[in-house]
PAKOLRO-946964 format. One record per residue: z, y, x of N, C-alpha, C in turn. Coordinates in steps of 0.05 Angstrom, whole numbers, plus 5000, padded with zeros to 4 digits. Example, Ala and Ser with C-alpha at 12.3 -4.5 7.8 and 13.67 -1.06 7.14 Angstrom:
2
515648865264515649105246515649345264514249555257514349795273515750015258
***
This chain:
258
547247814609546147964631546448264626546748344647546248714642544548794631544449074619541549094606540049264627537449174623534749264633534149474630532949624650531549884651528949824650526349854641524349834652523950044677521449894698520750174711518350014705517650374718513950394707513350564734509750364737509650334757506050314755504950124773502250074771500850034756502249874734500249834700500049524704500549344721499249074731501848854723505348984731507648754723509448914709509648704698512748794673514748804694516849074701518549044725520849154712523549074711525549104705528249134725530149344717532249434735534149304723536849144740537949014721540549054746541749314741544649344754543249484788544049304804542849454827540049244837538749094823537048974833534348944815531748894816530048944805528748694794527548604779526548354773523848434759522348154776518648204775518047934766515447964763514547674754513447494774513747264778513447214805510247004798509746874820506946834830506946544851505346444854504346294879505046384911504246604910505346834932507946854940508946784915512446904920514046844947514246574948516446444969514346604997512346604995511646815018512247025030512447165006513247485006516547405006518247264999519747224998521347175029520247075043520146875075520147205096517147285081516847585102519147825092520747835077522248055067525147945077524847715086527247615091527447635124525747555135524247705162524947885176524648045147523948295160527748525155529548355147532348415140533448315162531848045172533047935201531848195223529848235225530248425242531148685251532148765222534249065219531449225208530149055193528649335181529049425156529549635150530849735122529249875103526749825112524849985100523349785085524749565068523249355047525349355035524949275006527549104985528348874998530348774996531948504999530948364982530947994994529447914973531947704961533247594942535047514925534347344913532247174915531446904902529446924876531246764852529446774833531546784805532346934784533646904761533846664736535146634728534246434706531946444683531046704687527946734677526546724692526346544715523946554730522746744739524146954740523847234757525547314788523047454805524247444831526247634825527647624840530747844842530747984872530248284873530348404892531648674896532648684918534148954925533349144910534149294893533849634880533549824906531949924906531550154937531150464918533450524923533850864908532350994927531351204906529951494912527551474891525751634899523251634878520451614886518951454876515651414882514651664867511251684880509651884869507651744865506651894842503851784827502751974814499751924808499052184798499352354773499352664766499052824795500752814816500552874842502452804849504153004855506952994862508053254869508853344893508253664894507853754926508953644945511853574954513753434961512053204970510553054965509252754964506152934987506053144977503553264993503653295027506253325035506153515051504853335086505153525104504353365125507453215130509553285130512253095137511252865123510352865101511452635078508252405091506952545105504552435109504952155134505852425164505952285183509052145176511152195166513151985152512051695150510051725131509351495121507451285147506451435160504351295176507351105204509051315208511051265228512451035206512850995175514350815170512250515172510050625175508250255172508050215190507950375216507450235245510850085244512550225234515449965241514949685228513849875207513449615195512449365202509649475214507949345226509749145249510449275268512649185281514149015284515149025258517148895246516248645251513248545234512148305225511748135239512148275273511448045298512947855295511547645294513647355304514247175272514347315260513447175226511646955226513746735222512146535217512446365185510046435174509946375141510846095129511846065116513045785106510445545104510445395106508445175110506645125083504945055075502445145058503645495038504145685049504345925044501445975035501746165007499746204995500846524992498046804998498046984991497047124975497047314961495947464937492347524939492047644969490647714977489647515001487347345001486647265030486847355054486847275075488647265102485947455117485847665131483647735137483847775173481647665182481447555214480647885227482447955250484747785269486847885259489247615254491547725246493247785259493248045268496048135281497548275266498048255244500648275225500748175211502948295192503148305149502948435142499648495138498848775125500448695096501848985088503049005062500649045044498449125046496449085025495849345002497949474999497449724979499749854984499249995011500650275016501050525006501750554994500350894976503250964959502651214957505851374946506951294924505051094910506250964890508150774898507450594926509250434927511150494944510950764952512850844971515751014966517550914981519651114953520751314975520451554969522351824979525051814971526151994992528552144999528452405000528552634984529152864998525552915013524152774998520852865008520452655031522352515039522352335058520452055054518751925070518451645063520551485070521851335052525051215072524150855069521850735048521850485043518950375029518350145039515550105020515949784999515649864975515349654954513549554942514849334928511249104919509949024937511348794943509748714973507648464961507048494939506048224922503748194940501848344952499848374963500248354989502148275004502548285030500247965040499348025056497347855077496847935100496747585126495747625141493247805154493848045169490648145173491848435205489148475200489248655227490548895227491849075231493849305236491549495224488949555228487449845220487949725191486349505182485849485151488449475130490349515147492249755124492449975129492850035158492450365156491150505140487850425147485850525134485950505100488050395093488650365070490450555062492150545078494250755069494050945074491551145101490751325101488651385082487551265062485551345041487951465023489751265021491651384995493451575006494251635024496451855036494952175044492752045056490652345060491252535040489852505011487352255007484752215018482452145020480952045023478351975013478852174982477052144965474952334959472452324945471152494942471652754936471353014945473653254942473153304913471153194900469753264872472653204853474052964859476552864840478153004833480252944817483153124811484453084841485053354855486453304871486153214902482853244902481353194920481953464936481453324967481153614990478853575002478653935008476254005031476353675055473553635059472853535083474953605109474453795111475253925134479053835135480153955120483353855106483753595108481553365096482453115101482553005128480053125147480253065167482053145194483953365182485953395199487753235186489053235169491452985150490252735167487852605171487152345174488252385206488152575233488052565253491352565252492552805241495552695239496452435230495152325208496552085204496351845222493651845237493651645259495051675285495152045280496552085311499151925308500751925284503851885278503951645276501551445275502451145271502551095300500751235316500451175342496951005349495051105337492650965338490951165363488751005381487751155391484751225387482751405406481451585390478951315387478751105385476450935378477750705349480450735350481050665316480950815300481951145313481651425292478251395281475651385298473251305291472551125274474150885277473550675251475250645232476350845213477650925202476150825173474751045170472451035151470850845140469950695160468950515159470250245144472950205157474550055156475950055129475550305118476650455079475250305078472450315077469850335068470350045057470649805084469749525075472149485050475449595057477249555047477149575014475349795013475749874977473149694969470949534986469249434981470849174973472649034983474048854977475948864948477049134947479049134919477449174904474449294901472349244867471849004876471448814886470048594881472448474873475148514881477848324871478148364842477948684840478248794804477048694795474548694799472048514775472748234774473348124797473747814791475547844778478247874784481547864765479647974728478148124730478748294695475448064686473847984697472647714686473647474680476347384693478447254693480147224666479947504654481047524629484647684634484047774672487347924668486648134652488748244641488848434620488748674638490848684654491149024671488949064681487048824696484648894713483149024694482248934675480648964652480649244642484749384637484349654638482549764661483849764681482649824700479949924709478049684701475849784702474049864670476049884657474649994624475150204630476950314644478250574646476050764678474350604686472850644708474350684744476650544743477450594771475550524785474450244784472850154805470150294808468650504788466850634794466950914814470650984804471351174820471651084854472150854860472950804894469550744903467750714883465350724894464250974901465251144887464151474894465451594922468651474916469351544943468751394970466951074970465950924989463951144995462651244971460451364986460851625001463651814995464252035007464651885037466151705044467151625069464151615078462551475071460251385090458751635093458051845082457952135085458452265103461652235104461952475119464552375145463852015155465051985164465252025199463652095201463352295240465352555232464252675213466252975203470252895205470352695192472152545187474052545200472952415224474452445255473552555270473152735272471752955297474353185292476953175284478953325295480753265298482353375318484753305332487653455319489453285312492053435295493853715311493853845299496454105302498054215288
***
């Protein structure tokens, strides 16, 4: 075989580059994610990896998608309002895209299916999994987390991590005021109107209430990454920022983008 690149990435899979295609560790989930990425190539969307089966190590095999992800700190380029409403205009295709997907028969997802499903929420939107062009959003990766669920509860996901959305106290945190124009652009650009822009917050709110209760379960479990994770205090950190959202979330959306 060719030799391997590692990439580095979330802290959670061993992921390897091997020529022009990428190999992950695969899951229960897989032939799912596998079904929806295949989907989503039938319908001319180019903004996912190709999905390529499985290797003789029992690793999925997927399209290499050139350019570069951001992670923290992050860099300006990854900040800007283009790279913002970019990203919100690439998940509504996305979103899009997912109509009419019908999941392979006992399909199992990473993440439970959350009611009403009008999509495939991708599940963890954020600049990490998103790869630029030229400051561009051009594609979203790691769909391990993709599940049935309603169109806000990824937004609201991906507007916590694209804003951000966090307590301004953090590395890298913004004024109130700052987030809440980024938040009005990013919904203006997915196309949401002014009573989803309102449950925005809320909708973080239940969202990050769901990934600490997933962290703690997975790192009691004995996964290793979760375990960093919360030795390292992420999950005390998305509680500080639950509590910024519920704060100051009328402030939040009470402006309109320019």
């Amino acid at each position: 075989m060719a030799d391997e690149e590692i990439l580095t990435g979330g802290g959670v899979n061993h992921v390897v580059k091997v020529a022009d295609t990428v190999r992950r560790p695969t899951g229960p989930w897989t032939p799912a994610v596998h079904a929806l990425l295949r989907h989503l190539a039938g319908r001319g969307f180019t903004g996912a990896p190709r999905a390529h089966g499985v290797d003789e190590q029992g690793r999925e095999v997927l399209g290499f998608v050139p350019g570069e992800t951001a992670d923290h700190p992050l860099p300006g380029w990854a900040r800007t309002d283009e790279a913002l409403t970019g990203a919100a205009r690439l998940l509504r295709r996305y979103h899009d895209a997912t109509a009419g997907f019908v999941p392979p028969p006992g399909a199992t997802w990473y993440l439970p299916p959350v009611e009403p499903a009008e999509v495939i929420c991708h599940g963890d939107v954020a600049t990490y999994n998103c790869v630029f062009r030229d400051g561009a959003p051009v594609a979203f990766i790691d769909f391990d987390t993709a599940h049935p669920g309603p169109r806000l509860w990824d937004v609201a996901y991906a507007a916590y991590r694209f804003v951000p959305l966090n307590d301004p106290r953090h590395t890298e945190g913004l004024p109130v005021a700052e987030q809440a124009r980024r938040l009005a652009l990013f919904a203006a650009a997915y196309g949401l109107g002014g009573d989803d822009l309102a449950a925005l917050p809320g909708t973080a709110v239940t969202r990050l209430e769901h990934l600490v209760r997933f962290m703690r379960e997975r790192a009691a479990a004995g996964d290793a990454a979760f375990a960093g994770h919360v030795a390292r205090g992420d999950d005390r950190c998305y509680e500080t920022d639950m509590a910024h959202l519920r704060r100051h979330a009328g402030r939040l959306t009470c402006r309109t983008p320019r």
